[in-house]
N, CA, C and O of each residue as an XYZ file, in Angstrom:
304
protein
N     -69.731    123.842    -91.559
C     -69.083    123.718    -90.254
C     -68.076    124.852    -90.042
O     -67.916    125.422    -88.963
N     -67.359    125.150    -91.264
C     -66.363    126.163    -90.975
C     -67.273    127.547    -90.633
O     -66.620    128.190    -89.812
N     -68.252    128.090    -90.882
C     -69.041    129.202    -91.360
C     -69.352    129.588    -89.612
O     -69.213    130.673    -89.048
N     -69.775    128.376    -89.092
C     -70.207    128.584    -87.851
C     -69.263    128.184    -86.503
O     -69.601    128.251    -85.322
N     -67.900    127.724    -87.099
C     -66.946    127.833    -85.816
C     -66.385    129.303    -86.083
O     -65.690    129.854    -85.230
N     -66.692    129.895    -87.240
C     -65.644    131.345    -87.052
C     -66.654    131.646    -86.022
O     -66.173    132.057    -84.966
N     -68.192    131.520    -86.081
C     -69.012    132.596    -85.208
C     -68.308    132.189    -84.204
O     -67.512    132.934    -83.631
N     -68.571    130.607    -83.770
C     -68.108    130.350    -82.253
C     -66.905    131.061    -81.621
O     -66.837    131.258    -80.408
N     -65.790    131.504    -82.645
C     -64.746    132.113    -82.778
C     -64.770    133.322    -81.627
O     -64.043    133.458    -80.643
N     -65.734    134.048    -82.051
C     -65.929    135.349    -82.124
C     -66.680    135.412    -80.547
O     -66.686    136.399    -79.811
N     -67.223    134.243    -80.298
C     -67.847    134.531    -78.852
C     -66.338    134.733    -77.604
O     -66.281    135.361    -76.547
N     -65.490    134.058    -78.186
C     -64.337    133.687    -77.122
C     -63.072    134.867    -77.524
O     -62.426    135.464    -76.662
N     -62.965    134.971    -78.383
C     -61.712    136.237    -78.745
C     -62.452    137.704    -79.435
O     -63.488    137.885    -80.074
N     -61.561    138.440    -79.041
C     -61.730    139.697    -80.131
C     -61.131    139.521    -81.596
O     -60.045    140.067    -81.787
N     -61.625    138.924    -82.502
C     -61.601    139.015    -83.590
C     -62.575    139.594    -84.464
O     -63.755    139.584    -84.113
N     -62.232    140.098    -85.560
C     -63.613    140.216    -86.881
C     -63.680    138.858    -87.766
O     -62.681    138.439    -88.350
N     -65.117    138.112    -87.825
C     -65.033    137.021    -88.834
C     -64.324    137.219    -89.693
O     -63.462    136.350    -89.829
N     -64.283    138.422    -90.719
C     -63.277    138.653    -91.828
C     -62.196    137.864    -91.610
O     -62.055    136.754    -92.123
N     -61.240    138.507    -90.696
C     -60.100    137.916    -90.358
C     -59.633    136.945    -89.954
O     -58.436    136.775    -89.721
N     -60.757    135.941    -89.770
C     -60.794    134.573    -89.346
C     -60.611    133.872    -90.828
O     -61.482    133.889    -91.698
N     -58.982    133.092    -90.986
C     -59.134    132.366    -91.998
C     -58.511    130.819    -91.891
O     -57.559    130.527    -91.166
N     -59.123    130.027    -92.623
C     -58.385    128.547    -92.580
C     -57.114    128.253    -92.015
O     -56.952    127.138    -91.519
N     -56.295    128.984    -92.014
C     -55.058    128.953    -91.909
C     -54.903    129.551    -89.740
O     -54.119    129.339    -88.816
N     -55.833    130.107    -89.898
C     -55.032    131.100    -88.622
C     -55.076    129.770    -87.715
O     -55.727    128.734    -87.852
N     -53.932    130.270    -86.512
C     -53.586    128.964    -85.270
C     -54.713    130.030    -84.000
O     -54.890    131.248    -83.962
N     -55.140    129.181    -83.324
C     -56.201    129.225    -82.268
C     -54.833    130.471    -81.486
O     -54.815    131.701    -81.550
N     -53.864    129.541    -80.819
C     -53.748    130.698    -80.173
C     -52.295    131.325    -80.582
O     -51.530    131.338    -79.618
N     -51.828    131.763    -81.593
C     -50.893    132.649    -81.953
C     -51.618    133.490    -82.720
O     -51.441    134.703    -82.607
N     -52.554    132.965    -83.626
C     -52.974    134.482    -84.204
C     -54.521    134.881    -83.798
O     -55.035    135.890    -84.281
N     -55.069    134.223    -83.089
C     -56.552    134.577    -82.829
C     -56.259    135.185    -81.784
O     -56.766    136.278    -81.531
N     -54.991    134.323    -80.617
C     -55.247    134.940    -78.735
C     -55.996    134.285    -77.814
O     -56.547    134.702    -76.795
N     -55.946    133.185    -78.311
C     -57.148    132.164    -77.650
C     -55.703    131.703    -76.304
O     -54.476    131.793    -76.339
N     -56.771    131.181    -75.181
C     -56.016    130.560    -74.522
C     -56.373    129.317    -74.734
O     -57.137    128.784    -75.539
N     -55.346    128.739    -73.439
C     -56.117    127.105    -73.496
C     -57.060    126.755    -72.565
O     -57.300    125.612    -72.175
N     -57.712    128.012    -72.140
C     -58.873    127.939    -71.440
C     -60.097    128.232    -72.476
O     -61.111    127.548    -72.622
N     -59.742    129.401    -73.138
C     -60.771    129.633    -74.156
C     -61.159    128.371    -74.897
O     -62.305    127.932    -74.996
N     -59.880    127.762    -75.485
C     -60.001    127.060    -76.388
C     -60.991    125.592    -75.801
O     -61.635    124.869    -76.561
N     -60.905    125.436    -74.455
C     -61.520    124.222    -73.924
C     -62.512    124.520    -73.435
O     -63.109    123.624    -72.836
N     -63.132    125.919    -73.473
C     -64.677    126.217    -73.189
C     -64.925    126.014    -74.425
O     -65.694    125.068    -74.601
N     -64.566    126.545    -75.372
C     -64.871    126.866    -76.449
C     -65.825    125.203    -77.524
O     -66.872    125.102    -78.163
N     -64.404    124.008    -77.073
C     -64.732    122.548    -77.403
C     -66.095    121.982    -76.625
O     -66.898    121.123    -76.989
N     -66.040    122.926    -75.216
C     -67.449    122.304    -74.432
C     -68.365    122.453    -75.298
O     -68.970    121.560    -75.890
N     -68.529    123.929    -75.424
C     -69.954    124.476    -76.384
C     -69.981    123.813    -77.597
O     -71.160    123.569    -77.858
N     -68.985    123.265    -78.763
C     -69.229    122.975    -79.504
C     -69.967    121.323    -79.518
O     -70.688    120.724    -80.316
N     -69.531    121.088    -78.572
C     -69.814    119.257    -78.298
C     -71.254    119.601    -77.947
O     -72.124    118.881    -78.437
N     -71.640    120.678    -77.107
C     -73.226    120.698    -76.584
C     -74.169    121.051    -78.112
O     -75.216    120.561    -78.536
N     -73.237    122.138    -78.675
C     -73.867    122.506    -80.025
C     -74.310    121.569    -80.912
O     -75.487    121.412    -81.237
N     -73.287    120.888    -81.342
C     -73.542    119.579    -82.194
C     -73.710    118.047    -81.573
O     -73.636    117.065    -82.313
N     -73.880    117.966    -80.535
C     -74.215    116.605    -79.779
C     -73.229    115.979    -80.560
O     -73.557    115.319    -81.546
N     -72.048    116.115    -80.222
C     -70.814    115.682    -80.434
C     -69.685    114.972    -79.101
O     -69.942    115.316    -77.947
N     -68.796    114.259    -79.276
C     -67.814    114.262    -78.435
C     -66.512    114.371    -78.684
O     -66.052    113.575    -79.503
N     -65.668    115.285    -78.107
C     -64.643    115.896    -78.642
C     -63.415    114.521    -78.212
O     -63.372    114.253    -77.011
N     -62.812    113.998    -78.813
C     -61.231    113.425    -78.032
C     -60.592    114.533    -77.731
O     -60.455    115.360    -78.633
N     -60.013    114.837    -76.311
C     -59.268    115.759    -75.659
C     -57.779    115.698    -76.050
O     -56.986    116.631    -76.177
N     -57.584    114.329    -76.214
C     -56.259    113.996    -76.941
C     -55.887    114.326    -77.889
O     -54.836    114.912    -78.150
N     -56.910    113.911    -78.705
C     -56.742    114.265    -80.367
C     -57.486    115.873    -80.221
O     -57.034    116.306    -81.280
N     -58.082    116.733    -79.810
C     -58.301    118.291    -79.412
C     -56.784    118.540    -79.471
O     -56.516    119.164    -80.498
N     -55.693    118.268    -78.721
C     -54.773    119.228    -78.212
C     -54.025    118.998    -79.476
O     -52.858    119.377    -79.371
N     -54.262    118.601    -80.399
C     -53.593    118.179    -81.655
C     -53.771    119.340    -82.313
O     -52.863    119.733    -83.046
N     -54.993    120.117    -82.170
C     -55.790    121.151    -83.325
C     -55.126    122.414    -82.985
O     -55.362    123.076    -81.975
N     -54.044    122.778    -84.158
C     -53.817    124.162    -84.019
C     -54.309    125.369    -84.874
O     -54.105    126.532    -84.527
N     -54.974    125.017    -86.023
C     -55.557    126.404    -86.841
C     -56.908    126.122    -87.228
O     -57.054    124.912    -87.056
N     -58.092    126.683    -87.712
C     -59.241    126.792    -87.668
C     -59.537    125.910    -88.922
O     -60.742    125.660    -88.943
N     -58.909    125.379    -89.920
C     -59.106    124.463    -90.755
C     -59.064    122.875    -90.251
O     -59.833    122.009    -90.668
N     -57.917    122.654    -89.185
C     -57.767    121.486    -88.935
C     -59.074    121.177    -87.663
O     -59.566    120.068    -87.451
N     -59.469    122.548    -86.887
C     -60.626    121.778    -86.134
C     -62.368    121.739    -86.949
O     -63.370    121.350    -86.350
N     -62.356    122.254    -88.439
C     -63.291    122.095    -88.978
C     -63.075    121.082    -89.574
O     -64.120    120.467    -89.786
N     -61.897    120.441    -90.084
C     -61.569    119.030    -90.800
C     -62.241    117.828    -89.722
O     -62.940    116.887    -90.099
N     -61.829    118.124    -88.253
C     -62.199    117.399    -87.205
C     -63.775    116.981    -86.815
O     -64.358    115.927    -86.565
N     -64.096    118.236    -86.893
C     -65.446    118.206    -86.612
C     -66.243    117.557    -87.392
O     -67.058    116.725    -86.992
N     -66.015    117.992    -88.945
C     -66.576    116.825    -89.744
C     -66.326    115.842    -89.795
O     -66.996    115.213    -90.614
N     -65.776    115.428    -89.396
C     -65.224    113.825    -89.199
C     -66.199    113.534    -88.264
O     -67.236    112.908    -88.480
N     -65.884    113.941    -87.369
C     -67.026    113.460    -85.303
C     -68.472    113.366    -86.219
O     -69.087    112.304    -86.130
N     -69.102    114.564    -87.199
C     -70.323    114.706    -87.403
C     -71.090    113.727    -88.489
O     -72.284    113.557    -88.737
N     -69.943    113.189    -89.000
C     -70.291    112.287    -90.342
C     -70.274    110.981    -89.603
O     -70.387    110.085    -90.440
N     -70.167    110.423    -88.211
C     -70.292    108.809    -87.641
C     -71.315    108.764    -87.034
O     -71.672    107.712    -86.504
């Protein structure tokens, strides 16, 4: 899951995967807005026939805690 949100990453910011790590925050060190970031949750919900909580979304600030998330949604 983590392998393929950096890609998703990469569709919405100028980043290099390299530099995409567990730790980084969506938008202080990537540059994401909170527009990016909520296209970004669309595609992933269409990707994985998932449904995101928007509530619990605005919770997610670095790329570890929305891959912690996701596996969670994907494992019920």
């Amino acid at each position: 899951m983590y392998e393929k949100l950096k890609e998703m990453i990469c569709n919405y910011v100028e980043v290099e995967q390299d530099s995409i790590k567990p730790e980084s925050r969506f938008m202080e060190d990537l540059g994401f807005t909170s527009f990016d970031f909520m296209s970004m949750l669309g595609e992933i919900e269409d990707e994985f026939d998932i449904e995101i909580d928007q509530h619990e979304a605005a919770d997610i600030r670095t790329v570890q805690e929305a891959a912690d998330y996701l596996e969670r949604l994907s494992v019920k």
